[in-house]
Residue frames relative to the residue before (quaternion, step in Angstrom):
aa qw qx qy qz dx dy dz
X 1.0000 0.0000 0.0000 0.0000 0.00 0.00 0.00
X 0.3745 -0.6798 0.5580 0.2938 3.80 1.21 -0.48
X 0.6515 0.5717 -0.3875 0.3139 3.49 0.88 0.23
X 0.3758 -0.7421 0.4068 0.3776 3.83 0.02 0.78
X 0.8341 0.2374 -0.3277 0.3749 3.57 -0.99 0.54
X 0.3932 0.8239 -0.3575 0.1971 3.24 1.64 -0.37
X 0.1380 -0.7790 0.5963 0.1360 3.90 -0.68 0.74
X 0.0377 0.7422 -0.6615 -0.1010 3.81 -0.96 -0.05
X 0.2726 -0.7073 0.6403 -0.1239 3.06 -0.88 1.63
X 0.0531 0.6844 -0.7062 -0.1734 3.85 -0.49 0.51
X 0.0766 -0.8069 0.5834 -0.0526 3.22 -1.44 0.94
X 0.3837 -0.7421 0.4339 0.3373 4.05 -0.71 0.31
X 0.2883 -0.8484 0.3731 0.2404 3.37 0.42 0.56
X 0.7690 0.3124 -0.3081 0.4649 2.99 1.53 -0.01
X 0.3635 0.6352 -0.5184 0.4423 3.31 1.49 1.03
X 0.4711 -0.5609 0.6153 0.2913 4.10 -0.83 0.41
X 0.7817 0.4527 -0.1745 0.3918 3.48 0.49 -1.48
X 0.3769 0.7626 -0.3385 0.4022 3.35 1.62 -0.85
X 0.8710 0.4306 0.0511 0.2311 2.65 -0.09 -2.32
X 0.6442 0.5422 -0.2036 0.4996 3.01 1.57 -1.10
X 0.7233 0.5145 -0.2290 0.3996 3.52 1.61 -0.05
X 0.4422 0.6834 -0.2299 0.5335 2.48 1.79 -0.78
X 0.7449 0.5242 -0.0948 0.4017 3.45 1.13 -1.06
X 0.4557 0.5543 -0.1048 0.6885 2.83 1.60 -0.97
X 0.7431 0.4326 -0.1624 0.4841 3.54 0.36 -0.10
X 0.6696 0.5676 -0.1691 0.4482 3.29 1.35 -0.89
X 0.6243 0.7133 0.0188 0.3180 2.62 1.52 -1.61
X 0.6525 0.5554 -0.0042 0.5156 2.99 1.72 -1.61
X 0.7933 0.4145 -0.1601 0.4163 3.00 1.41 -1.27
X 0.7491 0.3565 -0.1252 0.5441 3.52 1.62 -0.90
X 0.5404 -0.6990 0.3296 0.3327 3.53 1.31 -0.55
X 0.8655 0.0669 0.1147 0.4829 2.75 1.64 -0.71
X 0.0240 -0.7957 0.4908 0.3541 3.72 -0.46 -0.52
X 0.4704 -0.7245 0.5003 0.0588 3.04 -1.68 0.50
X 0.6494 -0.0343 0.1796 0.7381 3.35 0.81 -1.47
X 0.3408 -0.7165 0.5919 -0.1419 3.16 -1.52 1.12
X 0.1930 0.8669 -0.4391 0.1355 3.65 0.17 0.84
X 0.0006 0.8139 -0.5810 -0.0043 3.88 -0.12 1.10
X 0.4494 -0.8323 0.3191 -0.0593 3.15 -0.45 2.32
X 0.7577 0.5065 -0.0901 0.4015 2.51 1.64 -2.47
X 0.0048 -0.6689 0.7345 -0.1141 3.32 -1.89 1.13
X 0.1077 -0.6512 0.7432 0.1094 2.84 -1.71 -0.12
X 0.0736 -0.7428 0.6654 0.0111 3.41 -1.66 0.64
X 0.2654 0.6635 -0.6995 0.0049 3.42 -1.16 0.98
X 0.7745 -0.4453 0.3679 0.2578 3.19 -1.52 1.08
X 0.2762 0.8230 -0.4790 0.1301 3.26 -0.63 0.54
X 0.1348 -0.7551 0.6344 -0.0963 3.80 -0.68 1.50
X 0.8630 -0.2021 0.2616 0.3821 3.43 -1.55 -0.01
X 0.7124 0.6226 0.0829 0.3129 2.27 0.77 -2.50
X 0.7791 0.1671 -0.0354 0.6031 3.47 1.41 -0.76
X 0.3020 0.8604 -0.3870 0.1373 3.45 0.94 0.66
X 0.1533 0.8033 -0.5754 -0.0076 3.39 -0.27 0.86
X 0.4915 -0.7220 0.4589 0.1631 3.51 -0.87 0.71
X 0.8139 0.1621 -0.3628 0.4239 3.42 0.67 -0.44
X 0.1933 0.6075 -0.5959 0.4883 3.75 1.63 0.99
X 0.6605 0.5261 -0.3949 0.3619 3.64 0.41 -2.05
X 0.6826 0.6311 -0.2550 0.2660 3.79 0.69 -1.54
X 0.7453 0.5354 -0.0483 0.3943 3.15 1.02 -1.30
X 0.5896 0.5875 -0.2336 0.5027 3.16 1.81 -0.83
X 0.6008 0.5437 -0.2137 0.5457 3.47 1.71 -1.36
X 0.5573 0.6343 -0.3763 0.3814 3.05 1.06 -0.84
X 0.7204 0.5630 -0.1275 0.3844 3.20 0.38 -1.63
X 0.8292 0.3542 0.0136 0.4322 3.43 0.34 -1.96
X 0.7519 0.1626 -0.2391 0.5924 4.09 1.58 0.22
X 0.6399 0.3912 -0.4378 0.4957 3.95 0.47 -1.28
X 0.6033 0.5353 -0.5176 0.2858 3.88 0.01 -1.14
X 0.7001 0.5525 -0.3279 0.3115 3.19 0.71 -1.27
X 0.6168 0.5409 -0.2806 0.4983 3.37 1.10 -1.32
X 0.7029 0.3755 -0.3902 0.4612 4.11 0.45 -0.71
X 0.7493 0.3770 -0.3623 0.4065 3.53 0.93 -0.23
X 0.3571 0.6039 -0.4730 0.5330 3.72 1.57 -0.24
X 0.5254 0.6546 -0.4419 0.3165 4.30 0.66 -1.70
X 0.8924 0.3448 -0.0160 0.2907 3.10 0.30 -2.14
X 0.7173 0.4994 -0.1718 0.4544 3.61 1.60 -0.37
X 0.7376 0.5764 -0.2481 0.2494 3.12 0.89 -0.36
X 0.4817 0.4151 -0.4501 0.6269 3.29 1.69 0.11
X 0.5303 0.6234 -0.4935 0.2942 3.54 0.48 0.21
X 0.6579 0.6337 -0.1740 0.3678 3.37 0.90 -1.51
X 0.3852 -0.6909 0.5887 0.1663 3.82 -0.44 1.39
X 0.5413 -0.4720 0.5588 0.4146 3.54 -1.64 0.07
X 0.6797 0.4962 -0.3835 0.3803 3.37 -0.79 0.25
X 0.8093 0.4056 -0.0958 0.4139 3.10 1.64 -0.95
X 0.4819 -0.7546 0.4018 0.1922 3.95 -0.72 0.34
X 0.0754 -0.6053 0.7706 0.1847 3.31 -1.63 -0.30
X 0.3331 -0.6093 0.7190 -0.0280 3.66 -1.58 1.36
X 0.1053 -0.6328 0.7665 -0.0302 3.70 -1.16 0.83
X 0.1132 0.7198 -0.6777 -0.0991 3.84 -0.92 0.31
X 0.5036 -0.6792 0.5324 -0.0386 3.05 -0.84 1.76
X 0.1819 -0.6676 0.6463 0.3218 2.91 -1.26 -1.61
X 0.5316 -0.4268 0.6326 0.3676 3.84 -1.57 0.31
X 0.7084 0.4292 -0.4641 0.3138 3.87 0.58 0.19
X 0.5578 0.6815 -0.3156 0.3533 3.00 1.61 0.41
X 0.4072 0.6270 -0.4702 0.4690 3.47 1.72 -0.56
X 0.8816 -0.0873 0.0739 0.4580 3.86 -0.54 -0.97
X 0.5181 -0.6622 0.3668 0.3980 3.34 -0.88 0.49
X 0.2867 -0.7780 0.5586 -0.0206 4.10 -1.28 0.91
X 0.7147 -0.4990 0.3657 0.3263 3.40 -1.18 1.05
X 0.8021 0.2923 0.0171 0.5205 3.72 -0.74 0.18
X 0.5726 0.5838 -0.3544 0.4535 3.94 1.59 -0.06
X 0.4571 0.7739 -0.4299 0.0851 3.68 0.62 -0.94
X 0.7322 0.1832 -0.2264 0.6157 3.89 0.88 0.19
X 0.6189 0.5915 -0.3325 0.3957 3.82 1.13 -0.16
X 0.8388 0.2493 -0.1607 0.4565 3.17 1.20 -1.38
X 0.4348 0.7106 -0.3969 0.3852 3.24 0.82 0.51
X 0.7159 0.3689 -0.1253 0.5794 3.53 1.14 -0.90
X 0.6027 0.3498 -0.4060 0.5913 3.62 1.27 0.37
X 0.4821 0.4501 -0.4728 0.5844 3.69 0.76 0.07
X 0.7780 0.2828 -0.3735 0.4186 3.78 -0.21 -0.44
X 0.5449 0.6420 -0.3836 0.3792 3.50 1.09 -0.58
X 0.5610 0.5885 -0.2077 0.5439 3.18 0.89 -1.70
X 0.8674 0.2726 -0.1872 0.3717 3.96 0.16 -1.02
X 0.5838 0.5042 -0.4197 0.4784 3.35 1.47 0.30
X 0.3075 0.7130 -0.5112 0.3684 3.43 1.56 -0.51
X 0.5076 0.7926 -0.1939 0.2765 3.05 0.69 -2.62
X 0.7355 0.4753 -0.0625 0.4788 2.90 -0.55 -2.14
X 0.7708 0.4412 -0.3104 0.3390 3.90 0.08 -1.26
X 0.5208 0.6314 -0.3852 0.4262 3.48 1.43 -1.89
X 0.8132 0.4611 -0.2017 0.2922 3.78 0.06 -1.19
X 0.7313 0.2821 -0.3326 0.5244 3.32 1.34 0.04
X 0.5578 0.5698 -0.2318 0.5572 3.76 1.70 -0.30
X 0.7936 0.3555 -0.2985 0.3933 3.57 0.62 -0.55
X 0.5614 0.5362 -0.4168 0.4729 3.73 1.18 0.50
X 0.7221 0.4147 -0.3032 0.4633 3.03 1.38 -0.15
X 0.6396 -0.5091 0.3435 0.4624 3.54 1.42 0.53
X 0.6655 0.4106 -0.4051 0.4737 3.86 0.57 0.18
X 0.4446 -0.7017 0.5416 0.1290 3.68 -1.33 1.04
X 0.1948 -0.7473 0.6352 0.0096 3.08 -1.16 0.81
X 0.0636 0.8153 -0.5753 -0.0117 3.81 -1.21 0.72
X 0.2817 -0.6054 0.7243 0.1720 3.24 -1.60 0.66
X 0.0011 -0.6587 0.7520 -0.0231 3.77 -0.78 0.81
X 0.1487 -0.7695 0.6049 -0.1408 2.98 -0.87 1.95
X 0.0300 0.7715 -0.6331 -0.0549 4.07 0.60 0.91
X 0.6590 -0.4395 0.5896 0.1577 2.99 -2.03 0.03
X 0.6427 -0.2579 0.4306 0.5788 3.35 -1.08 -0.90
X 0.4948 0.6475 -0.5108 -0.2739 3.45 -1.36 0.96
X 0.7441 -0.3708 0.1741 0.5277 3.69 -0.91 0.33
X 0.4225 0.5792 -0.5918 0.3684 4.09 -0.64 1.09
X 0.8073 -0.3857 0.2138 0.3921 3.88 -1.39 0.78
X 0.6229 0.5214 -0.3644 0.4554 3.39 0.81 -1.10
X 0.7512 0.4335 -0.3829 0.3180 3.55 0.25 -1.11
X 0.5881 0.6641 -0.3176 0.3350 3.20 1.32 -1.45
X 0.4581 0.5102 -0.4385 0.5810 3.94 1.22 -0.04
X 0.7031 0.4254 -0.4789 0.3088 3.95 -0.43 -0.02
X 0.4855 -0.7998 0.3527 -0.0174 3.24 -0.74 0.55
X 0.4682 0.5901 -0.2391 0.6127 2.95 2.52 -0.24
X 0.3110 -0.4805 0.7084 0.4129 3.59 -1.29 -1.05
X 0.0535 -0.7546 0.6539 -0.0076 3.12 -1.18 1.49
X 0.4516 -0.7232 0.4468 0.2710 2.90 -1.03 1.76
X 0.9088 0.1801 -0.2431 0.2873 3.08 -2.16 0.03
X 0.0378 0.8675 -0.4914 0.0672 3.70 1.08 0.76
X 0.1521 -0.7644 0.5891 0.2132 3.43 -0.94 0.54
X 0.5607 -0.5396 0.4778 0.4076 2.99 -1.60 -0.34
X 0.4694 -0.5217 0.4280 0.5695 4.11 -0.64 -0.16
X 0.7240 0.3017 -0.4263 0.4506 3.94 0.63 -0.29
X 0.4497 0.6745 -0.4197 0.4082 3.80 0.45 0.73
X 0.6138 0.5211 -0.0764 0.5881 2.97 1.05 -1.89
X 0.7132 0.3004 -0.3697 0.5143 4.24 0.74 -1.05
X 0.6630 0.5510 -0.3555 0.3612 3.95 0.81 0.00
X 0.4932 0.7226 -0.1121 0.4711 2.79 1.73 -0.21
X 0.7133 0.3617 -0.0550 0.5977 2.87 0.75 -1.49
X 0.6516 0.4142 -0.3690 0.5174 4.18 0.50 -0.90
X 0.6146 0.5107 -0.3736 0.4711 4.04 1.17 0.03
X 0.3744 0.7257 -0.2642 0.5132 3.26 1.39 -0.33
X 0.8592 0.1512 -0.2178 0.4376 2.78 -0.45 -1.36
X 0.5995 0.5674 -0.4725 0.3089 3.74 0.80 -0.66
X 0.6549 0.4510 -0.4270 0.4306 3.90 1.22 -0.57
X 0.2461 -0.9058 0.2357 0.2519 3.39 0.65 -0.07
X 0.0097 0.8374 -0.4881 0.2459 2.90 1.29 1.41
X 0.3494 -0.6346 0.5993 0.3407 3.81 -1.37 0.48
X 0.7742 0.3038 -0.2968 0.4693 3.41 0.52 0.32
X 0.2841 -0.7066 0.6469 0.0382 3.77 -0.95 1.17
X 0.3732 0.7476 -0.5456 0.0639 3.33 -0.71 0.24
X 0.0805 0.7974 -0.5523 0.2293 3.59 -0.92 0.83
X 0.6364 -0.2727 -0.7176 -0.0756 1.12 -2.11 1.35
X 0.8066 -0.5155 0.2290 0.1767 2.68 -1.76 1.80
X 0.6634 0.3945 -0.3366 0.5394 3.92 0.81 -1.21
X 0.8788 -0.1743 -0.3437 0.2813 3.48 0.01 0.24
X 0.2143 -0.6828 0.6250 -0.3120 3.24 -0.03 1.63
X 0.9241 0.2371 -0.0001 0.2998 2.14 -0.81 -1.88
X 0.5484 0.5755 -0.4474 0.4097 3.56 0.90 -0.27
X 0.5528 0.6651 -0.2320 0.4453 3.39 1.30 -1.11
X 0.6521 0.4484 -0.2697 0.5486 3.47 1.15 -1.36
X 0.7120 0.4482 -0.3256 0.4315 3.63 0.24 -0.93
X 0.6912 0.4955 -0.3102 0.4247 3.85 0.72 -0.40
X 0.5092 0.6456 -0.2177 0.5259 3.24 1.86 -0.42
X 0.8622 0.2178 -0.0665 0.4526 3.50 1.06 -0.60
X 0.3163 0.6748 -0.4453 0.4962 2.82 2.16 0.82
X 0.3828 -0.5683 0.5794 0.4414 4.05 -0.66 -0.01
X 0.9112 -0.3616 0.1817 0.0768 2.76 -1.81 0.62
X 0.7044 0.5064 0.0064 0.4974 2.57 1.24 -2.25
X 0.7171 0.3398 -0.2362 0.5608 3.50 1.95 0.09
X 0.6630 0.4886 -0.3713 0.4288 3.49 1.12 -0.78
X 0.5408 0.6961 -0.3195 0.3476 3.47 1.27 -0.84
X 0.6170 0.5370 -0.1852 0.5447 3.77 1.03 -0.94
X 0.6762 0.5567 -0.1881 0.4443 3.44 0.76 -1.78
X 0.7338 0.4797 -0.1445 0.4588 3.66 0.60 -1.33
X 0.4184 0.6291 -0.3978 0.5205 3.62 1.78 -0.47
X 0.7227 0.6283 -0.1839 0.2216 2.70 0.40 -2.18
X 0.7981 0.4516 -0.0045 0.3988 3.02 0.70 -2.23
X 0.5245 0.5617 -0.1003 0.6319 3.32 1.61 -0.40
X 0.4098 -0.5776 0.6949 0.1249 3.63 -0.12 -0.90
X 0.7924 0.4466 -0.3222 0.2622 3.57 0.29 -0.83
């Protein structure tokens, strides 16, 4: 990376034992942690029409428990002053064509974040939901649509290191459609359902 102090640790995020070395390792080398940030995911399309459970399993697998075995092992770690980061997705606000094993584990992600902010943030320690959009990395390259406002992966990291400086418990970007996302979220049903077809394609 060219960065002085810099450690890389590959780890399985969905191994317990992985992680707990990885940590264990971290630990030794920096002394501590500061900021926490669980990146890894996976996405594969998935409808009715293509349903496979132990794809469905693996995706959950990846995109909510991982989090939780690494959330297990870090969080008595984490000083006041200091944080844990969850990156989710905008597929987590309502449910979306082509989501059926994706959005489901970023909705719970997103709501354990939640769940964490309220017992972590009296005690001085931050909590985030990083909710991107569409950006441009393997996973996306599997859709089949045109997804608006696409970033780049160095957009999306400028993005996100603004984030955290507003300190908001929610990140999300980019802003034009976001928010469209947000507003379709808090539309009932009997309207967002149609709208999200629409806006989507699906």
């Amino acid at each position: 990376l060219g960065i002085a102090g810099a450690l890389i640790l590959p780890c399985d995020a969905t191994d317990l034992a992985s992680l707990a070395a990885a940590r264990a390792q971290l630990l030794a080398g920096w002394g501590g942690l500061d900021l926490v940030i669980y990146l890894a995911g996976d996405y594969v399309p998935m409808s009715v029409d293509n349903f496979d459970l132990a794809v469905a399993e693996q995706v959950l697998t990846i995109n909510l428990n991982a989090a939780l075995r690494l959330s297990s092992l870090v969080l008595a770690d984490l000083p006041a002053g200091g944080g844990i980061a969850f990156v989710a997705s905008v597929a987590g606000y309502r449910g979306l064509p082509k989501a059926l094993c994706y959005g489901p584990g970023k909705a719970a992600l997103i709501h354990f974040a939640e769940c964490l902010h309220f017992d972590l943030a009296p005690r001085g320690i931050g909590v985030w939901t990083i909710n991107p959009g569409f950006v441009a990395t393997p996973l996306t390259a599997k859709n089949d649509f045109t997804m608006p406002a696409l970033l780049t992966p160095e957009q999306a990291a400028r993005e996100l290191v603004d984030g955290f400086a507003d300190g908001s418990f929610e990140i999300h970007f980019p802003k034009r459609f976001t928010r469209v996302l947000k507003l379709l979220a808090h539309l009932p049903y009997a309207w967002s359902f149609p709208l999200i077809r629409r806006f989507t394609g699906g």
